[in-house]
C-alpha positions in Angstrom: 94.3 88.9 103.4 92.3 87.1 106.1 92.0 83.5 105.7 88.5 82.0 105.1 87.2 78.5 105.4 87.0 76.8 101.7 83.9 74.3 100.3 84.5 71.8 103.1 82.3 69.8 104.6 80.8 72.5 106.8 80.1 74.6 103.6 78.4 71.4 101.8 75.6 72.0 104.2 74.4 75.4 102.5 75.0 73.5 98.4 72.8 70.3 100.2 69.8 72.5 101.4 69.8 74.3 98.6 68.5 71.4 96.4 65.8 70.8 99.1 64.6 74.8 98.5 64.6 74.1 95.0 62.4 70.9 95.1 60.2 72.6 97.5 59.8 76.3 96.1 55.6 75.8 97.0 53.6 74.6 100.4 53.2 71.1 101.2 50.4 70.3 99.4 49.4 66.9 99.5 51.5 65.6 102.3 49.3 65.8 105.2 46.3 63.5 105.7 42.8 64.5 104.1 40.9 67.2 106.1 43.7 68.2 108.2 43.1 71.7 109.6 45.5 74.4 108.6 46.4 77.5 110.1 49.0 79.6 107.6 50.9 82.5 107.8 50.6 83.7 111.2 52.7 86.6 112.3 54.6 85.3 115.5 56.5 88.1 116.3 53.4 91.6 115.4 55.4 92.4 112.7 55.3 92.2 108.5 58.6 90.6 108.6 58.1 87.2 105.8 60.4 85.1 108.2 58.6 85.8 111.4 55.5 83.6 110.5 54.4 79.8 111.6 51.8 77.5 110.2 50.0 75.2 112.7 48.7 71.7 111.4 45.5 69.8 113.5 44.3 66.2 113.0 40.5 66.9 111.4 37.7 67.1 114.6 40.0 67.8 117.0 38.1 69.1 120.0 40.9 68.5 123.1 44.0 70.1 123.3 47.0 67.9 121.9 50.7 67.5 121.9 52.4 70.2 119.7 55.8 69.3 117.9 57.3 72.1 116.6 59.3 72.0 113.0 62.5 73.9 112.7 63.1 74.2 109.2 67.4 73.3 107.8 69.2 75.4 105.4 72.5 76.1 106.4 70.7 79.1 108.8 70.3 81.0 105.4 67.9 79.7 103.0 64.8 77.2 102.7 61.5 78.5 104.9 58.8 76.5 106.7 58.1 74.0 104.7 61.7 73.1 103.9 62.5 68.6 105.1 58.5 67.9 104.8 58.9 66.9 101.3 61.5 63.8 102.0 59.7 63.3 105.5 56.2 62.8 104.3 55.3 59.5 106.1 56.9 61.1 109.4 55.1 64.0 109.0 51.5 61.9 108.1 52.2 59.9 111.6 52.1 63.1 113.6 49.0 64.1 112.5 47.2 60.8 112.1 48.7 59.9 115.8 46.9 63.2 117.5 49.7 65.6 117.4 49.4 69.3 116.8 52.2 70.4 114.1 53.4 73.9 113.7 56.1 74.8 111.3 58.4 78.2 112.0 59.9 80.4 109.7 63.0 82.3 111.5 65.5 84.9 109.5 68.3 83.7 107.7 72.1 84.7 108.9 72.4 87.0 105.7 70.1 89.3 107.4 70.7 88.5 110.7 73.5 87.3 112.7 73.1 84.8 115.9 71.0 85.3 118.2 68.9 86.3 116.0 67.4 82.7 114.8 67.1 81.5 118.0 65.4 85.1 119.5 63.2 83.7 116.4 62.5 80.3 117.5 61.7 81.5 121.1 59.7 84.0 120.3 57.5 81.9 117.8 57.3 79.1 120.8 56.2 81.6 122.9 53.1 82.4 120.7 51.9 79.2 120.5 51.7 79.1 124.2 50.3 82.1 124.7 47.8 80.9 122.0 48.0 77.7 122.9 43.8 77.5 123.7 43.0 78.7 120.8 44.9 75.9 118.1 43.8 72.7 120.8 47.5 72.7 121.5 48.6 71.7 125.3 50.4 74.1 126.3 52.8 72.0 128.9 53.2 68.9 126.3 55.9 70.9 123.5 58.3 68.9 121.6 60.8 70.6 119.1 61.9 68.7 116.0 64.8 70.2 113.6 66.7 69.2 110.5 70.5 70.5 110.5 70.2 74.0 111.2 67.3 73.3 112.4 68.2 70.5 114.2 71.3 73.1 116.0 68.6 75.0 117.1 66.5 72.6 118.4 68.8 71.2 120.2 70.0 74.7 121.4 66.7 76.1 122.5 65.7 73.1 124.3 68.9 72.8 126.4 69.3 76.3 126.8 65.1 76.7 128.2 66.0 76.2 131.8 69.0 78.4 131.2 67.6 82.1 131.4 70.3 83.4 128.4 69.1 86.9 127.9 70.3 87.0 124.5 68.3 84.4 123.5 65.0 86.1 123.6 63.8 89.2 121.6 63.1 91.2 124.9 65.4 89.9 126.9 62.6 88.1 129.3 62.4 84.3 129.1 59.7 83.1 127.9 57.3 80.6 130.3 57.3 77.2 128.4 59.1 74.6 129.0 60.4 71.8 125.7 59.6 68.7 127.2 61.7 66.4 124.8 63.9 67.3 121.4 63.8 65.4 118.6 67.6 66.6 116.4 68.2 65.2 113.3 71.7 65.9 111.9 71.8 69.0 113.7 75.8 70.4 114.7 76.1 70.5 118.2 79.7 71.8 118.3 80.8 75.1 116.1 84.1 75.3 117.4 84.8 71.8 116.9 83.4 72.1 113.0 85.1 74.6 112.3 88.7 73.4 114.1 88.2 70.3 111.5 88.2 72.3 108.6 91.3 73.3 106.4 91.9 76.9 106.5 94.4 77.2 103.3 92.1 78.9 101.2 91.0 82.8 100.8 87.8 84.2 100.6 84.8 81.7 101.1 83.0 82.2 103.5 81.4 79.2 105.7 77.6 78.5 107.0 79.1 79.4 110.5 80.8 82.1 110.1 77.9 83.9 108.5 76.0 82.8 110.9 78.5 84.2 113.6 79.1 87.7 111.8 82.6 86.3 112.7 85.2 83.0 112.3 84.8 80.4 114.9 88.4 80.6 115.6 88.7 84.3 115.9 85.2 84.0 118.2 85.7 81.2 119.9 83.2 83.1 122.8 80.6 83.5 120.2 80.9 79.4 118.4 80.5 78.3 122.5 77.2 80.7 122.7 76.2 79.1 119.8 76.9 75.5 120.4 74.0 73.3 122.4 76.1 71.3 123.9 77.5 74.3 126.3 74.3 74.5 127.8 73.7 70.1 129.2 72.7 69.8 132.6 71.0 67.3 134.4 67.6 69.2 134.3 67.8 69.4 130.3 64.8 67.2 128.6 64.9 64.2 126.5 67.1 63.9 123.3 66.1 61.8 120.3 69.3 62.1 117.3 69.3 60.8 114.3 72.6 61.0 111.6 73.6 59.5 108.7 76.7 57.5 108.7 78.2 59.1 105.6 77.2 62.5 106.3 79.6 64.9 104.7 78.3 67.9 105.8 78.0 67.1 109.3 80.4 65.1 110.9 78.8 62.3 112.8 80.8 62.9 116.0 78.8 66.1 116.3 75.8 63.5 117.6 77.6 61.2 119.6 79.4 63.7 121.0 76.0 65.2 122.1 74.7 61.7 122.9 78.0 61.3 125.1 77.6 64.7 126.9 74.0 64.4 127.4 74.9 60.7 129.1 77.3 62.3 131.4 74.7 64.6 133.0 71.8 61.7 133.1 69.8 63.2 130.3 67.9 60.2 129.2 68.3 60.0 124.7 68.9 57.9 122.4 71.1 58.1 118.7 70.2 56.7 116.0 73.1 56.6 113.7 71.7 55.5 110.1 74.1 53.0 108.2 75.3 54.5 104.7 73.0 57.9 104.9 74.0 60.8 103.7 73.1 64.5 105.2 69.7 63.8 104.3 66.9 62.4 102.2 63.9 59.5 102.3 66.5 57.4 104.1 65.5 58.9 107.2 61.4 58.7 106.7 61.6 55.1 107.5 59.8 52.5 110.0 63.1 51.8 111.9 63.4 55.1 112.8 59.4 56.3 113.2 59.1 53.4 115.2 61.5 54.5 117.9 60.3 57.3 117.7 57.0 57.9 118.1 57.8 55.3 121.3 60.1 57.9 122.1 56.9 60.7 122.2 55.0 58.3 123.9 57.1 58.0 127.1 58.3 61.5 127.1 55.8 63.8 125.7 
């Protein structure tokens, strides 16, 4: 029988989102400041699919055309949807708005439906549309940050450092889009596959990891397919600003996946900056706090 990866600590990312699905089975209500403008439910992609729709978030009035940051949902790739991280980030998500940001949340599909590339085909293609669209939600279209939370933080971090790389695969028709990320804000988000899945045991049968469903295949059996999937295969120097936040005691991502990032992104001149939180876990109201919003939003200032 072929050996699987057991509950490790790449498998505890699926049981910790799923307590964040379950505390946030309804939309944000409540969360954003009074009179923001809401757009919901619009179909990215020109298709009925439920996981190929964004919402877009406006500051009330807004009559120029503002920074957009761009929410990418965690979940372990397979569960949680658009409004998944907003309810233990609810100051963070109040200072976008209330600082003259443009906000859209994307749903993509999950890895039990879909198998890489298929979330980040998603996340292009759902960029794309707001910069097609861009004039008609106030949103400049040449001022996009991306912002994700574990696997939404991966891809993040992958679409932005794969933009100026033109990987076919990576979009749904195989064209690259036009838009450029100009800076990435990861939180917790695994930057190396291979590497996670090389520090796992392997002594146990028939569980399957967060990575290997989202590879159709095991790391170490596809060790082409974990590099494709990995951001950090894709740093050079023309790669945009990195903001990374971990927890310390993250048990589900190793911390050395963000320095490691931090580290490569150094080596090739990208300008970022790691945050790594003292005693955090995976995730939580730990990281919704002024020592990191502070940084930042000085971060967006100087970048975006």
């Amino acid at each position: 029988m072929k050996k699987r990866l057991p509950l490790t600590s790449v498998f505890i990312l699926c049981c910790s989102f799923l307590q964040i699905a379950q505390a946030q089975k309804s939309p944000v209500q409540g969360i954003f400041p009074a009179n923001t403008v809401t757009y919901s439910n619009i179909a990215y992609a020109g298709d009925t699919l439920q996981k190929h729709l964004l919402d877009i978030y406006l500051p009330a009035n807004t009559t120029s055309n503002l920074p957009l940051i761009v929410w990418i949902h965690g979940g372990a790739w397979m569960m949680n949807d658009k409004y998944a991280d907003m309810g233990y980030m609810t100051n963070t998500v109040k200072a976008f708005i209330d600082s003259g940001y443009a906000l859209a949340s994307i749903d993509y599909r999950f890895s039990t439906s879909a198998v890489f590339p298929a979330q980040i085909q998603d996340c292009n293609q759902a960029i794309d549309y707001l910069y097609q669209h861009a004039a008609n939600y106030h949103i400049d279209k040449n001022r996009i940050a991306l912002i994700g939370f574990s696997a939404g933080g991966h891809l993040a971090s992958l679409l932005g450092l794969s933009n100026n790389n033109a990987v076919a695969n990576f979009y749904a028709n195989g064209n690259k889009p036009k838009f450029t990320i100009k800076a990435v804000l990861d939180f917790y988000g695994p930057s190396h596959l291979l590497m996670m899945a090389a520090n796992a045991d392997t002594t146990e049968d028939n569980i399957l990891s967060p990575i290997e469903i989202l590879l159709g295949a095991s790391p170490i059996s596809r060790p082409d397919l974990a590099q494709q999937a990995s951001p950090v295969n894709y740093i050079d120097k023309k790669d945009p600003p990195f903001f990374i936040v971990q927890g310390e005691k993250d048990l589900s991502v190793p911390n050395t996946q963000s320095k490691l990032l931090s580290a490569w992104l150094g080596l090739q001149a990208v300008p970022n900056q790691l945050i790594i939180v003292p005693n955090a876990p995976h995730y939580g109201t730990m990281f919704d706090v002024p020592s990191i919003r502070q940084p930042l939003f000085a971060f967006l200032r100087q970048h975006l």
